[in-house]
Backbone as ProteinMPNN parsed JSONL, in Angstrom:
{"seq_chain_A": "XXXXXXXXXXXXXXXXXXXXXXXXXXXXXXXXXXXXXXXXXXXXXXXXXXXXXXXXXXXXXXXXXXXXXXXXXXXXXXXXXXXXXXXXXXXXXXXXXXXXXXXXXXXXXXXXXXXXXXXXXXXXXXXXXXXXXXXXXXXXXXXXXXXXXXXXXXXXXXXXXXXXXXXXXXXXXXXXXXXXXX", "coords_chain_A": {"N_chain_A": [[8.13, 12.665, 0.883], [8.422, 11.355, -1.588], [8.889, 8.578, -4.417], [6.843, 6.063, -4.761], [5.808, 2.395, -5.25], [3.045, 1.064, -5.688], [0.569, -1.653, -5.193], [-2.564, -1.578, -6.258], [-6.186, -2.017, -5.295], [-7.983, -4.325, -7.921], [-10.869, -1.577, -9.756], [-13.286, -3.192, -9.128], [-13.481, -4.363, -6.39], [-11.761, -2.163, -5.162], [-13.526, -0.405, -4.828], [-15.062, -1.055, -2.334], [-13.181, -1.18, -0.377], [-12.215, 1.645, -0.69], [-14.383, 2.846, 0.422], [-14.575, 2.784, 3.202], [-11.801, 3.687, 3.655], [-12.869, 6.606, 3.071], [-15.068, 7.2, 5.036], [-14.02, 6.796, 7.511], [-12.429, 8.692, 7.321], [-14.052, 10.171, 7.41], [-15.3, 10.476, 10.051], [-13.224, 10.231, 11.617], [-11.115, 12.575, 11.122], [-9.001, 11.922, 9.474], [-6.433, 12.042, 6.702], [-7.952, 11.314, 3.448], [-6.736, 8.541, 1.061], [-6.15, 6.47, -1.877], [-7.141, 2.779, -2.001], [-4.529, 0.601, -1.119], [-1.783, -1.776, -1.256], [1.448, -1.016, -0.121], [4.504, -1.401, -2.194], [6.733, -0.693, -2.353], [9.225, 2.109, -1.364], [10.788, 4.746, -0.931], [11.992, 5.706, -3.603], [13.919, 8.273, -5.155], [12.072, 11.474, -5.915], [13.675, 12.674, -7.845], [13.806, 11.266, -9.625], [13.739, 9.908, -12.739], [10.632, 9.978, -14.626], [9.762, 8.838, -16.924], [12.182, 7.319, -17.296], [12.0, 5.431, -14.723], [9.496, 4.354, -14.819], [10.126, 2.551, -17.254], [12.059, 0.91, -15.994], [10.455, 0.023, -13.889], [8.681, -1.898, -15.718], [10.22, -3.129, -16.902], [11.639, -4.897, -14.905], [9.469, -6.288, -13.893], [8.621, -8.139, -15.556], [7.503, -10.474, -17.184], [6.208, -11.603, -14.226], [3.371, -13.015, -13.5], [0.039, -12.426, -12.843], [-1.259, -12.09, -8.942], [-2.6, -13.274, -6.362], [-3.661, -11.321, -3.393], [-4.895, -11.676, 0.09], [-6.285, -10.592, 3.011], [-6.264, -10.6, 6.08], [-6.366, -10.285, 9.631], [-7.623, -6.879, 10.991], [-5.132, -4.466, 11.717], [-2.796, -1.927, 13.969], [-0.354, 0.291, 14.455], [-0.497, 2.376, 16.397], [0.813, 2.406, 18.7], [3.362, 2.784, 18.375], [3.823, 5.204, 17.304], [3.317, 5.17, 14.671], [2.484, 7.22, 11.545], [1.35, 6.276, 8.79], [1.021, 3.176, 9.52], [-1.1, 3.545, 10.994], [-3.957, 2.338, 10.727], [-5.301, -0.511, 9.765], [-5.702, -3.353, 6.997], [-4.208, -6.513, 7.355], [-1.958, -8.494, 5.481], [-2.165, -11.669, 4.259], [0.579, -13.466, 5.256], [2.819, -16.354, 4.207], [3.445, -14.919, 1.381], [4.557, -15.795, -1.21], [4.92, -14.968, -3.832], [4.254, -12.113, -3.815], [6.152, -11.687, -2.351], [8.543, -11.971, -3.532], [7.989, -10.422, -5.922], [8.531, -8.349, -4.652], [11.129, -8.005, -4.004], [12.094, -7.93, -6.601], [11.864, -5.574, -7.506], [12.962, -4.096, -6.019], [15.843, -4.673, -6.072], [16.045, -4.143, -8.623], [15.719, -1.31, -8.606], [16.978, 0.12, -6.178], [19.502, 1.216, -5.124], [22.714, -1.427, -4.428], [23.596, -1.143, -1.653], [21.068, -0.524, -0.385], [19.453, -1.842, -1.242], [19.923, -4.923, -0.832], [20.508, -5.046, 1.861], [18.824, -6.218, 5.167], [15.176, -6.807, 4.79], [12.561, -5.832, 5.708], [9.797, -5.948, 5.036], [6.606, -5.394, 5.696], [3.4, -6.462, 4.718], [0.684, -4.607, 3.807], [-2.757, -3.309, 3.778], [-3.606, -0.027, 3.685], [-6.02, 1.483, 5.954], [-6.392, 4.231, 7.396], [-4.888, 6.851, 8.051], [-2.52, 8.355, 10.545], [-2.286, 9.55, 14.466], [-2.767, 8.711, 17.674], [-4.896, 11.027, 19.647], [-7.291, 13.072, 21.552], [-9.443, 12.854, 19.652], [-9.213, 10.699, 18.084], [-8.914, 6.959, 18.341], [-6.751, 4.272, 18.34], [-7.4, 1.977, 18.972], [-9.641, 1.622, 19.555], [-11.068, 2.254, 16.966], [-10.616, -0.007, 15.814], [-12.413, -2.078, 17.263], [-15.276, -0.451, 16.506], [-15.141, -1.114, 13.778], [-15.17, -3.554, 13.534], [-17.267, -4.308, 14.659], [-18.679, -3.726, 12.641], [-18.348, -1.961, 9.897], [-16.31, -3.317, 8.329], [-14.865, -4.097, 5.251], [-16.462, -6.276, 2.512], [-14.844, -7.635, 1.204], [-12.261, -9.86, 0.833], [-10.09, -10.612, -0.492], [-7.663, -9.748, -3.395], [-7.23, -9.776, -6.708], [-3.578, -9.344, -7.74], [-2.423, -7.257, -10.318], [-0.959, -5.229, -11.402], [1.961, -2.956, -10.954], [1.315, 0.04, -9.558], [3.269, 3.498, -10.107], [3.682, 6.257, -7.754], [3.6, 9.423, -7.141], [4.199, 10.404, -3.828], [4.118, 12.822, -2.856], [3.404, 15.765, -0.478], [0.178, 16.077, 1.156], [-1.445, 12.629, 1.46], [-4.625, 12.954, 0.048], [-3.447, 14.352, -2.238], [-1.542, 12.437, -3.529], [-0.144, 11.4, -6.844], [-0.724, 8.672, -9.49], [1.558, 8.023, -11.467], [2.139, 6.343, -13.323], [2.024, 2.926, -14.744], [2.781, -0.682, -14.11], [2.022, -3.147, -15.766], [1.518, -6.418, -14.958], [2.267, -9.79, -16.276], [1.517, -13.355, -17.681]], "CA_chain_A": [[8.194, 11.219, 0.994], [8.961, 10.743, -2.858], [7.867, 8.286, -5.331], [6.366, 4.83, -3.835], [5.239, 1.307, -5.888], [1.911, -0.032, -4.815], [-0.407, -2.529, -5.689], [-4.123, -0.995, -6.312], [-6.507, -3.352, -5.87], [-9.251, -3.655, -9.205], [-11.235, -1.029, -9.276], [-14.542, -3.576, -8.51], [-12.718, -4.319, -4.95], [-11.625, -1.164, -4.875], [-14.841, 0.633, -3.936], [-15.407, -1.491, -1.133], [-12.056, -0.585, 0.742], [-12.938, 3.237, -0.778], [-15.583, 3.425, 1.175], [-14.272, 2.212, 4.269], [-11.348, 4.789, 3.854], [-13.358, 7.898, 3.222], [-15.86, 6.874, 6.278], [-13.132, 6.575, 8.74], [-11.973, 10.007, 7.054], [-14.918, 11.801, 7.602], [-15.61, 10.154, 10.956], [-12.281, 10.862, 12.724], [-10.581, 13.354, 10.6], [-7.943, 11.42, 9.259], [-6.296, 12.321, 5.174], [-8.428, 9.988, 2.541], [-6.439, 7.969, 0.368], [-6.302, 5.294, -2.777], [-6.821, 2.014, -1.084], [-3.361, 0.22, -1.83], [-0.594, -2.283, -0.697], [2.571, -0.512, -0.669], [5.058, -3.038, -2.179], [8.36, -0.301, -2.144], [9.212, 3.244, -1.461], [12.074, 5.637, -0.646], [12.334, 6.196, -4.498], [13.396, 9.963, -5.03], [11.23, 12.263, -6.549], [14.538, 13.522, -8.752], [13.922, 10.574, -10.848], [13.006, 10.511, -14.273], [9.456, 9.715, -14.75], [10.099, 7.653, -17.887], [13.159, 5.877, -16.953], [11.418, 4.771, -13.612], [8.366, 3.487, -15.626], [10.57, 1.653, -17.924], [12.815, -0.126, -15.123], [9.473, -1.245, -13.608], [8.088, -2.481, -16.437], [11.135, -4.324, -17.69], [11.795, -5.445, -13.979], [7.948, -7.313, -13.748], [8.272, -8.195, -16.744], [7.388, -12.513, -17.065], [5.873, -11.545, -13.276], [2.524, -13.196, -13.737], [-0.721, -11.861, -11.74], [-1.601, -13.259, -7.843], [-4.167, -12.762, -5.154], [-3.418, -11.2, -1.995], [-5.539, -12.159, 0.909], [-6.435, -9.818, 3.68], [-6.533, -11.094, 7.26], [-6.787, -9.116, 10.431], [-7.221, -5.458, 11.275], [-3.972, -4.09, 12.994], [-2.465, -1.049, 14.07], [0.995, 0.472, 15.121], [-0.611, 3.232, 16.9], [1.511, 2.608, 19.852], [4.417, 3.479, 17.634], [3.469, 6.905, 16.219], [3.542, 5.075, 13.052], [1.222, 7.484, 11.255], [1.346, 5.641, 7.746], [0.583, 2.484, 9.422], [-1.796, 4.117, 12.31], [-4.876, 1.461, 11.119], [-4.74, -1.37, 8.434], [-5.473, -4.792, 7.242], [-2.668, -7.117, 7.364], [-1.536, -8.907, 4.249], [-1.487, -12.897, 4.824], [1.883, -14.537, 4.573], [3.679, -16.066, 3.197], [3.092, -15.242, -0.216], [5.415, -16.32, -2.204], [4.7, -14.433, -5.175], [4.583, -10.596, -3.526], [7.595, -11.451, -1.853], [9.717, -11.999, -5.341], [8.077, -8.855, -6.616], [9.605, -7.041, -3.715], [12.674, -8.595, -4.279], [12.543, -7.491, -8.061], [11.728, -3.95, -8.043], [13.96, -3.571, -5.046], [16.556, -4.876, -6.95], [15.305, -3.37, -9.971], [15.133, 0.23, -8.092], [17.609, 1.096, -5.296], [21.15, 0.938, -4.842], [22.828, -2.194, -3.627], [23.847, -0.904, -0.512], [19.947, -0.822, 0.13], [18.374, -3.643, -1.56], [20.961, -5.814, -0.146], [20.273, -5.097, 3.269], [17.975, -6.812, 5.261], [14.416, -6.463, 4.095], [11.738, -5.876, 6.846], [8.571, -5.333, 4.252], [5.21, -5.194, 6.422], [2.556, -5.844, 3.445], [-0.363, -4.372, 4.632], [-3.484, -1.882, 3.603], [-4.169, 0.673, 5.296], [-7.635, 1.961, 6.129], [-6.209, 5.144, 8.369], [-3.515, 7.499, 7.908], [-2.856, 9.177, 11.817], [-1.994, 9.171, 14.867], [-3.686, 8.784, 18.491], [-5.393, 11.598, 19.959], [-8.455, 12.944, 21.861], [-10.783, 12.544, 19.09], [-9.399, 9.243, 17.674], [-7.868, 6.174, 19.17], [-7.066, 3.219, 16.9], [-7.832, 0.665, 19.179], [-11.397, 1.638, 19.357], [-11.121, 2.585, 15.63], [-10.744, -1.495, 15.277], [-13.234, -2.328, 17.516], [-15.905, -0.346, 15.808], [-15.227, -1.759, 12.444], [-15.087, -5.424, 13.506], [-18.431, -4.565, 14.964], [-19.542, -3.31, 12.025], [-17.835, -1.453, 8.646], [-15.603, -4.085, 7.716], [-14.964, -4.9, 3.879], [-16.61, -7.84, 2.669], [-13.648, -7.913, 0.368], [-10.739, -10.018, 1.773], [-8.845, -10.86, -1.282], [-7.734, -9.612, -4.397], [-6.091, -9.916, -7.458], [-2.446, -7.935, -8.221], [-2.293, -7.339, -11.925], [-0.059, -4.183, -12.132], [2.308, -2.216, -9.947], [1.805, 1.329, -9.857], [4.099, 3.947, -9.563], [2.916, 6.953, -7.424], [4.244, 10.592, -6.642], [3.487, 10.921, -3.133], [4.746, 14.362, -1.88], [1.887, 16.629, 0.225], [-0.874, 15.195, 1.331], [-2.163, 12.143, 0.559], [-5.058, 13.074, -1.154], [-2.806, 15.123, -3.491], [-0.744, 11.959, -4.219], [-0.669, 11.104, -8.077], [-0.299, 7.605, -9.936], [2.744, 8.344, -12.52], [1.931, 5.388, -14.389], [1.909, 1.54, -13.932], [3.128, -1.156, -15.234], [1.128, -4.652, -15.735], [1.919, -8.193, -15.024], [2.011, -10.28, -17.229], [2.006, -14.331, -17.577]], "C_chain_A": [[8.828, 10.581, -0.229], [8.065, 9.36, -3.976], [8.527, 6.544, -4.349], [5.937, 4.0, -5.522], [4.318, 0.846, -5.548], [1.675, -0.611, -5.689], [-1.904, -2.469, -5.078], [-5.089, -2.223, -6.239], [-7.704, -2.991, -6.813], [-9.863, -2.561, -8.813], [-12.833, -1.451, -8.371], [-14.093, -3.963, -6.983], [-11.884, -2.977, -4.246], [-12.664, 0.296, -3.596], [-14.75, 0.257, -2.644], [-14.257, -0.549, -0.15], [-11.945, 1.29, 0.61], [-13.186, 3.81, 0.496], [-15.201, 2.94, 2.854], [-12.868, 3.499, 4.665], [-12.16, 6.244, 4.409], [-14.455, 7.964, 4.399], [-15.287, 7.48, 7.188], [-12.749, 7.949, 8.326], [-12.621, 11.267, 7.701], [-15.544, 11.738, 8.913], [-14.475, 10.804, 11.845], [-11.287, 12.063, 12.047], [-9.048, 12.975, 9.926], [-8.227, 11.654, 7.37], [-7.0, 11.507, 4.503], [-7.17, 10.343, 1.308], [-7.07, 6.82, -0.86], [-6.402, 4.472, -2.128], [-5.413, 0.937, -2.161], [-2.457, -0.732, -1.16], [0.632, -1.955, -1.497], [3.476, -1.411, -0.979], [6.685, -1.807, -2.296], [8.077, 1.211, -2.041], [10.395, 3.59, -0.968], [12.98, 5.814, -2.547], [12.441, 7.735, -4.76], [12.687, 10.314, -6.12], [12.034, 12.911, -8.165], [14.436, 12.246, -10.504], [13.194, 10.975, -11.877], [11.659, 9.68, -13.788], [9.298, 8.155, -15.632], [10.738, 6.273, -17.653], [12.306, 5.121, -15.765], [10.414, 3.699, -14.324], [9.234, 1.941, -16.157], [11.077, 0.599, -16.978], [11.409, -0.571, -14.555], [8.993, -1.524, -13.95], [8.967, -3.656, -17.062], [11.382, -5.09, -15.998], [10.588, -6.796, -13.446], [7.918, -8.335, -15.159], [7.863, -9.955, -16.654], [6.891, -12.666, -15.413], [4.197, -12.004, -13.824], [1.73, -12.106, -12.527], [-1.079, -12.631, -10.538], [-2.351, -12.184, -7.16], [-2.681, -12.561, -4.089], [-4.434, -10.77, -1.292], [-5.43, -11.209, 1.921], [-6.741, -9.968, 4.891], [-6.93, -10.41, 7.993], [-6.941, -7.753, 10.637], [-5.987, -5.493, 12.149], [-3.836, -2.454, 13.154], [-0.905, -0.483, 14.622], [1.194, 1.955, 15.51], [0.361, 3.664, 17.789], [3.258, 2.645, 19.549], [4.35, 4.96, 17.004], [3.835, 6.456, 15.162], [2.214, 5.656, 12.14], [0.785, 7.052, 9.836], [0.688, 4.072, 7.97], [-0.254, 2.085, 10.846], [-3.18, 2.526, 12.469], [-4.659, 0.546, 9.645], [-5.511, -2.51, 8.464], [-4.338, -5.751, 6.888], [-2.507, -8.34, 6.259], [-1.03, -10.206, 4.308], [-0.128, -13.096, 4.078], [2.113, -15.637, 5.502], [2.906, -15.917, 2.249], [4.01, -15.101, -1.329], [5.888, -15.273, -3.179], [4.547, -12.887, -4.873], [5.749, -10.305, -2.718], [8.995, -11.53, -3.132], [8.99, -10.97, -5.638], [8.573, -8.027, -6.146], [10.834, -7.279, -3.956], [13.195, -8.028, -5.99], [13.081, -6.23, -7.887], [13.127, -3.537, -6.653], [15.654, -3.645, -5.646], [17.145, -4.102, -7.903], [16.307, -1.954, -9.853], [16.076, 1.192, -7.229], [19.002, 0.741, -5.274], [21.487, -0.108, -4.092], [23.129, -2.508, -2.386], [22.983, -0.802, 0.262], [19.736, -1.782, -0.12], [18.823, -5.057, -1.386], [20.822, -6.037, 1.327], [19.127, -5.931, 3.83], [16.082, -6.315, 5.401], [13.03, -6.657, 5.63], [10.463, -5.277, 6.583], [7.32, -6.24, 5.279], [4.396, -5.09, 5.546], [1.332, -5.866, 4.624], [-1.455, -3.69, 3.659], [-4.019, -1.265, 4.101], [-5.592, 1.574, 5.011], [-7.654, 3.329, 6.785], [-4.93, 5.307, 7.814], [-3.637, 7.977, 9.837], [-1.969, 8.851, 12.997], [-2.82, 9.525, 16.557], [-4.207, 9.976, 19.199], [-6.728, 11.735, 20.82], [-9.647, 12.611, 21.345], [-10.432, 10.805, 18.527], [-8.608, 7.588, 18.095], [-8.104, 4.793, 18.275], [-7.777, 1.842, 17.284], [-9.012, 0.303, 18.937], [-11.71, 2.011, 17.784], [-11.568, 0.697, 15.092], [-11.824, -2.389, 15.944], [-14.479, -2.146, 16.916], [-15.716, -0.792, 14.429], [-15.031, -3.017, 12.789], [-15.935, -5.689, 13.901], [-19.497, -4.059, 14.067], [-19.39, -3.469, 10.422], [-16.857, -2.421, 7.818], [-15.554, -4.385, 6.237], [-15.345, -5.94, 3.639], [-15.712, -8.116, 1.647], [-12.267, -8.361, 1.089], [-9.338, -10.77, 1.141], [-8.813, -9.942, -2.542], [-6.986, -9.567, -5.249], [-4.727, -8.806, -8.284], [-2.383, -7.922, -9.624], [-1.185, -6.101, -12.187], [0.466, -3.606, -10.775], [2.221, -0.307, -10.716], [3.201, 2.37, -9.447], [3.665, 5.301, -9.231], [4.149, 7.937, -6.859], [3.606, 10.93, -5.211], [4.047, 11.868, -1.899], [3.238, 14.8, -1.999], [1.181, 15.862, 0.602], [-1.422, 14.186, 0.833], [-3.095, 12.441, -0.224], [-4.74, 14.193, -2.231], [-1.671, 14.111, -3.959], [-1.118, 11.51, -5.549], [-0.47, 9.439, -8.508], [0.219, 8.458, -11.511], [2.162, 7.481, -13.996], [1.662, 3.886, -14.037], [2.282, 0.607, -14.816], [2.546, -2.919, -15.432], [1.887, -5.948, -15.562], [1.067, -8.581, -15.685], [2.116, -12.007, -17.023], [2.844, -14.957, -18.62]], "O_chain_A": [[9.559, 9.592, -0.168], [6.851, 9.321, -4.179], [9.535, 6.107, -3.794], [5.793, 4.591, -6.592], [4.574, -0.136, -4.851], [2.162, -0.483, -6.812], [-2.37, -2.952, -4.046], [-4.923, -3.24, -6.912], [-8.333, -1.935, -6.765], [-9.67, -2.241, -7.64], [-13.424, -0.782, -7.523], [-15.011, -3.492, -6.312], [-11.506, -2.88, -3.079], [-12.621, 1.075, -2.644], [-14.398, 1.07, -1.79], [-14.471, 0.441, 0.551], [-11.674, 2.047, 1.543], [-12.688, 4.645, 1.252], [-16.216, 2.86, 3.546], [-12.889, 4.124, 5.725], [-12.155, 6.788, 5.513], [-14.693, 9.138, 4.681], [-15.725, 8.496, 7.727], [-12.743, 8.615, 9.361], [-12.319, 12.372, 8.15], [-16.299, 12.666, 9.202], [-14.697, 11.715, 12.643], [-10.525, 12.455, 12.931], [-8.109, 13.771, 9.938], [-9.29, 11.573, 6.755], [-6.726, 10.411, 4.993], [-6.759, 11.395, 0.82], [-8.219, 6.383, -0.799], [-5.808, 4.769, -1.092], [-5.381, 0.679, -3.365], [-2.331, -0.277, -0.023], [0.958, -2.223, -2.653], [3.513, -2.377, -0.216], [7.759, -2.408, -2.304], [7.02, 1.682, -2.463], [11.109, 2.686, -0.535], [14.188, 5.985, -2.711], [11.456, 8.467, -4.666], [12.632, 9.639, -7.148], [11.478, 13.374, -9.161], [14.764, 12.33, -11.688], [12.383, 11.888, -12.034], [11.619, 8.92, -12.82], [8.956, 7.017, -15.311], [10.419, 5.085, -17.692], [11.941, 3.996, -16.106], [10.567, 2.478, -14.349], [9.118, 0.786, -15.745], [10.621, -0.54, -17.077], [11.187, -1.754, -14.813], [8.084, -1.876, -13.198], [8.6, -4.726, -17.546], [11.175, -6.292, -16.165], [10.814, -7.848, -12.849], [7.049, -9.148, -15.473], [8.199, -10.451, -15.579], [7.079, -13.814, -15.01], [3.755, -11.214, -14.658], [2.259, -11.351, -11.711], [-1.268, -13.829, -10.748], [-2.601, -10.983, -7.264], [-1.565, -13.064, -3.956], [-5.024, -9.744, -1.633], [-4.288, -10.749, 1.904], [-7.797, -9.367, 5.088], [-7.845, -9.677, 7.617], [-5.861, -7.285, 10.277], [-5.79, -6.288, 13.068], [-4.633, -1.723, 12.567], [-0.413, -1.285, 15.415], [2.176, 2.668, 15.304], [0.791, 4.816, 17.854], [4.151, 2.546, 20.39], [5.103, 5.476, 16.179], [4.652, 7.101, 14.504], [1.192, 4.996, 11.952], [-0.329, 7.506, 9.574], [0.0, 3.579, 7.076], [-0.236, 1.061, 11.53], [-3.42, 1.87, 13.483], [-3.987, 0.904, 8.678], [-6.03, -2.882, 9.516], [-3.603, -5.459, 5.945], [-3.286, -9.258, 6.514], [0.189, -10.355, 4.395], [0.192, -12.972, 2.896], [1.88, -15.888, 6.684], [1.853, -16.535, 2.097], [4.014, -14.236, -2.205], [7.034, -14.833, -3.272], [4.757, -12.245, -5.902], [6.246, -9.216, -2.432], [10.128, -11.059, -3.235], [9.851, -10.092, -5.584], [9.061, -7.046, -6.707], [11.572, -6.307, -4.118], [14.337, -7.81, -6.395], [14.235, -5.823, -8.02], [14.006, -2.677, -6.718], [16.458, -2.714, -5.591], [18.256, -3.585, -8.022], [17.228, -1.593, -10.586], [16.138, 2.419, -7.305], [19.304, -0.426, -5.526], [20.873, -0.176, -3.027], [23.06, -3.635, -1.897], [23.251, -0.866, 1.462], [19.781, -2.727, 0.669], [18.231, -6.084, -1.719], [21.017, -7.121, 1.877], [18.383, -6.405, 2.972], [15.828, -5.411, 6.198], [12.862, -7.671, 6.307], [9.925, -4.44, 7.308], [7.265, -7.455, 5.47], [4.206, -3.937, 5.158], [1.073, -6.532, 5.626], [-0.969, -3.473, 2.549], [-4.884, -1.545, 4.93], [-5.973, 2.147, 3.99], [-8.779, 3.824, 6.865], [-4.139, 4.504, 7.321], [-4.74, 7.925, 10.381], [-1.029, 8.072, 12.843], [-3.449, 10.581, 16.63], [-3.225, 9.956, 19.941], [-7.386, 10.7, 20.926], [-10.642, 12.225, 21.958], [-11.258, 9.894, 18.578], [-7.389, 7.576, 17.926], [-9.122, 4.364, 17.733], [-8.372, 1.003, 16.609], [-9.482, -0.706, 18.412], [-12.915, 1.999, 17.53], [-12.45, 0.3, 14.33], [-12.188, -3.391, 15.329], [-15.097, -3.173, 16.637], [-16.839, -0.678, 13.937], [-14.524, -3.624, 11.846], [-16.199, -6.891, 13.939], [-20.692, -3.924, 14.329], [-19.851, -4.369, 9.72], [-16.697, -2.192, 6.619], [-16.484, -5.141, 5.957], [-14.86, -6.862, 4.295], [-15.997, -9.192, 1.121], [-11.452, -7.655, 1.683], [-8.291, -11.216, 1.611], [-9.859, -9.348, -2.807], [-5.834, -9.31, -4.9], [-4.872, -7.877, -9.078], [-2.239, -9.068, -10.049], [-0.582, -6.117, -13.26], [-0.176, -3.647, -9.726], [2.703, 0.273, -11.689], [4.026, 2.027, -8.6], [3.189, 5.874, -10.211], [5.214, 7.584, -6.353], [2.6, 11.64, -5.207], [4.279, 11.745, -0.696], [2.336, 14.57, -2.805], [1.508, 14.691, 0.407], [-2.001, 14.385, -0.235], [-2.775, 12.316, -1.406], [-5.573, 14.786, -2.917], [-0.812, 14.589, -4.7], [-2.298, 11.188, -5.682], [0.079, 8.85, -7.576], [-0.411, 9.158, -12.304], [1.901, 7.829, -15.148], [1.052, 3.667, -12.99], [2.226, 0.773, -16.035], [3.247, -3.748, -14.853], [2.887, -6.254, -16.212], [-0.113, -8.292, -15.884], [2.884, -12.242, -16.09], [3.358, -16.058, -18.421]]}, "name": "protein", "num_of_chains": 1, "seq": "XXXXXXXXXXXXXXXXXXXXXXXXXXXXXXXXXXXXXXXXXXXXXXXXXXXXXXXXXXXXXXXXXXXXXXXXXXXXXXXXXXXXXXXXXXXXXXXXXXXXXXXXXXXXXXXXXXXXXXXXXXXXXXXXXXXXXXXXXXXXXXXXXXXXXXXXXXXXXXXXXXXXXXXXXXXXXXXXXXXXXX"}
């Protein structure tokens, strides 16, 4: 897959969506993950480590910190999208995570990409997968809206990480990260 940018949320809002991962993990058999909104990816893996850091640290750089708000459960089961199999969906507009995408994209990929037109889905996802006999997402969202839900439905971005995520998710790493600042 290569190296990705999210945005972690604290680690005191963190737990919550944790625990809501590794549940659903150990309930339907789906990979546990970091909980995260991906804000870019299709960076290769061949990059430097360093240089990468640096460009997204000088790229955020005068990027203050903002909330992002957490609306409905969704899913895009009925896509075999298995990255964005179960989720919560990332209100917009928001102003302020849409110019960070716009930076690092910038920042990050060749203009023949980051030029093109931009069709970022912020989301976080609660499920890696995809539908089967044992798990079906719809009913995946049913039971958690009748139950497991986060009582966490905002939180604040302070840093983008930058994450190696070849193999399995839970063998992806965080490289480094780089803070916003005001």
């Amino acid at each position: 897959m290569g190296i990705a940018l999210w945005l972690a949320p604290p680690a005191s809002e963190s737990e919550s969506f944790s625990s809501v991962i590794t549940s659903l993990s150990k309930q339907y058999a789906t990979p546990p993950f970091a909980p995260h909104v991906t804000l870019l990816t299709g960076i290769p893996t061949s990059a430097s480590t360093t240089e990468l850091l640096d460009s997204v640290r000088s790229a955020v750089k005068g990027i203050a910190p903002f909330q992002v708000t957490l609306t409905k459960l969704g899913s895009k089961a009925d896509q075999n999208n298995y990255f964005q199999y179960l989720f919560s969906i990332v209100e917009t507009p928001n102003k302020e995570l849409f110019n960070l995408r716009k930076v690092v994209r910038t920042a990050l990929l060749p203009p023949a990409v980051s030029e093109t037109l931009d069709d970022y889905f912020p989301h976080l996802s609660l499920a890696y997968g995809i539908d089967n006999e044992e798990r079906n997402a719809a009913k995946m969202i049913r039971d958690l809206e009748n139950s497991a839900l986060p009582s966490v439905k905002e939180f604040k971005v302070v840093s983008v990480q930058v994450v190696m995520c070849e193999g399995k998710p839970e063998e992806w790493k965080v490289l480094g990260e780089a803070p916003l600042e005001s």
